[in-house]
C-alpha positions in Angstrom: 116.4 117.6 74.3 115.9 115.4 71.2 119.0 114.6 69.3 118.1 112.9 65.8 120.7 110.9 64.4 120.4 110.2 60.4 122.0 107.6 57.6 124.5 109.1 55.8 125.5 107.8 52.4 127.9 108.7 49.9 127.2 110.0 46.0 128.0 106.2 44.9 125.0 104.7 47.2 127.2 103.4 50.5 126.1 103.8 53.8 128.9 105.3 56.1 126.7 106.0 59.5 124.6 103.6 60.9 121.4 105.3 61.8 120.1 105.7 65.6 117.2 105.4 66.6 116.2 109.4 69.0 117.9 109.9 71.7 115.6 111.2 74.7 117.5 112.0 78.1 116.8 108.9 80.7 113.7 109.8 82.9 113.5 111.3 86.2 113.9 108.5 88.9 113.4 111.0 91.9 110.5 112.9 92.4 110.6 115.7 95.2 107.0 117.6 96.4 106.5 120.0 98.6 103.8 119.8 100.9 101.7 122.5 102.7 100.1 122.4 106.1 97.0 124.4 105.5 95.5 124.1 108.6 96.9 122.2 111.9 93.6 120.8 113.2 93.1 123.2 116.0 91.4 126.3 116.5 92.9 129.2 115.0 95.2 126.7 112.9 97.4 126.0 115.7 98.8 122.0 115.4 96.8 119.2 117.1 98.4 116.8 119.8 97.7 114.3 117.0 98.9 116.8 114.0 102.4 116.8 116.0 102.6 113.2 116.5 102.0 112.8 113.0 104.8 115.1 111.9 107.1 113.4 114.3 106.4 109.9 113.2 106.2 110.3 109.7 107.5 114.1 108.8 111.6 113.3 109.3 112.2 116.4 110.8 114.8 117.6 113.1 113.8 118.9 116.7 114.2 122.1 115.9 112.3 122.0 112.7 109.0 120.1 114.5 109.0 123.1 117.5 109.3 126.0 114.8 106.4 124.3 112.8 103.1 125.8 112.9 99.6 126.3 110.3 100.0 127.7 107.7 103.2 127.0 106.3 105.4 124.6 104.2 107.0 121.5 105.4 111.0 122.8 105.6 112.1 119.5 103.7 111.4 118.0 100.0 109.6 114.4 100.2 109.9 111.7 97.4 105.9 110.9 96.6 105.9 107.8 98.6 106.8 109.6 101.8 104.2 112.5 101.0 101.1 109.9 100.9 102.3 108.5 104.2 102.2 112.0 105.7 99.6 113.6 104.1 97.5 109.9 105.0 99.0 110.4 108.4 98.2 114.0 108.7 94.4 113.9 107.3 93.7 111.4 109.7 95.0 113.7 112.5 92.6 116.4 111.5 94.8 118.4 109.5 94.7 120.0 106.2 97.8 119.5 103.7 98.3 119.9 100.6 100.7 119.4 97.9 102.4 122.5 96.5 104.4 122.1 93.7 106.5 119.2 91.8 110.4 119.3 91.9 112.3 117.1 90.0 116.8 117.2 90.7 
C-alpha cells in the first residue's frame, strides 16, 4: 500500500506540513518455497537409498515425516530459498526430480 504524503500550505503562502517522501511497506526478509518431489529416483517413483539420505541430511524433517515420504508429493515443511538450493542440489544429485511449487512470503 502506497501512502502519499503532501505540503500543505495556508491561503497566506506558509507551509504547515512538511512533505514525505512515499511510504512503501519494508520488504519481505523471509522467503518460504515449497518444494515438490516429482520423482524419487527409483522405479515406479519409489525414493532412492541416495534420495533418502538426501532428505535426511539436508530435508530437516522429523522421523515420522522422512518414513511417510514418498514420489510424488510435497515436502511437509516450507524452506527459506537458501535451504531449497541445498536440497534440490542434494536431491538432483541423488537422482531425483524436484521441483519448486509455489512462493510464500509470511
Amino acid at each position: 500500500m502506497l501512502v502519499r504524503m503532501t505540503t500543505m500550505t495556508s491561503l497566506d503562502g506558509r507551509t504547515h506540513a512538511r512533505a514525505a517522501d512515499v511510504r512503501r511497506p519494508a520488504p519481505d526478509t523471509t522467503p518460504f518455497v515449497s518444494l515438490r518431489l516429482a520423482d524419487g529416483g527409483a522405479p515406479r517413483g519409489a525414493l532412492s537409498g541416495a534420495v533418502r539420505h538426501a532428505i535426511e541430511a539436508h530435508a530437516n524433517l522429523t522421523p515420522s515425516q522422512r518414513l511417510s515420504l514418498a514420489a510424488p508429493s510435497d515436502l511437509p515443511r516450507l524452506y527459506t530459498r537458501a535451504e531449497a538450493a541445498q536440497l534440490i542440489d542434494s536431491l538432483r544429485a541423488a537422482g531425483a526430480s524436484v521441483a519448486v511449487v509455489a512462493p510464500h512470503t509470511y
